[in-house]
ZAMARGU-4260 file (C-alpha; in steps of 0.2 Angstrom, whole numbers, plus 5000, padded with zeros to 4 digits):
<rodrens>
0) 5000/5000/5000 | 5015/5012/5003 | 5022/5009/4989 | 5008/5013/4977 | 5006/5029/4991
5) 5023/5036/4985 | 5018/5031/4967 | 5005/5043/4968 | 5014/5055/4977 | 5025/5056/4961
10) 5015/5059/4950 | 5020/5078/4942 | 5006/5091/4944 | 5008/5094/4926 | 5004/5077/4921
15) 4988/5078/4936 | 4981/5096/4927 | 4983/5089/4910 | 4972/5075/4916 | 4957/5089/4924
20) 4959/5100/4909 | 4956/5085/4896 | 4945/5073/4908 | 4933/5071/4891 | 4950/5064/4882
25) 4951/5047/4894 | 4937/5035/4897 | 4934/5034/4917 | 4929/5019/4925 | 4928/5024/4945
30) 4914/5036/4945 | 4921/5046/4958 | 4936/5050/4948 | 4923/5057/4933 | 4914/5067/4948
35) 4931/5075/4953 | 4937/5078/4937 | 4921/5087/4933 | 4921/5098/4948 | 4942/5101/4949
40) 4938/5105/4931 | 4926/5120/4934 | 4936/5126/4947 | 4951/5130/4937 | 4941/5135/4925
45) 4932/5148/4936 | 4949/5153/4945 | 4957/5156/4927 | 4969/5170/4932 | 4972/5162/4949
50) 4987/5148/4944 | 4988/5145/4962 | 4973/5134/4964 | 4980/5120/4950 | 4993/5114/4964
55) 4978/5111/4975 | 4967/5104/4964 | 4982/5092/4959 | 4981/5087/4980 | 4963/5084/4979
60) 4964/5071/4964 | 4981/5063/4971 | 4970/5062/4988 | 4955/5053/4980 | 4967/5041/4972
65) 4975/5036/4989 | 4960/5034/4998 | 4954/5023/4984 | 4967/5014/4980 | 4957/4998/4986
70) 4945/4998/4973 | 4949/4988/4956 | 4940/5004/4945 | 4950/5015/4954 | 4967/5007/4950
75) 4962/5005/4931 | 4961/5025/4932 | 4979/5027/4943 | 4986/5017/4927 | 4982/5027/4913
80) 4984/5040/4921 | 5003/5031/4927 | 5003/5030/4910 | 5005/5048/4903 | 5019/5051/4915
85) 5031/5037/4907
</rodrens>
């Protein structure tokens, strides 16, 4: 469990914002990971001038992804998504 912990830690916050800003690009299994992408999606977008708000919204998405590790749709998602870093 750590070790997918520190996986997800390592995941660049580019990588994480390309992933909110394109949500519509990929094809989500967990639905809790379409619900967050949606919502960090409009909160960038509504705090356009504010650039400070991407490293949180890269927090909230890598803290969903710990907390769900457990859960087989979950992990499908952390792999594409593990994916676009290699």
């Amino acid at each position: 469990m750590t070790q997918i912990a520190e996986t997800i830690d390592r995941i660049p916050d580019d990588v994480l914002i390309r992933v909110i800003r394109h949500s519509n690009d990929f094809s989500w299994n967990f639905l809790a990971m379409k619900i967050i992408l949606t919502r960090l999606n409009l909160k960038i977008a509504m705090h356009d001038s504010d650039q400070t708000i991407l490293p949180e919204c890269c927090d909230e998405l890598r803290n969903l992804l710990r907390k769900s590790t457990n859960i087989p749709n979950s992990r499908a998602d952390l792999k594409q998504i593990l994916s676009l870093t290699a």
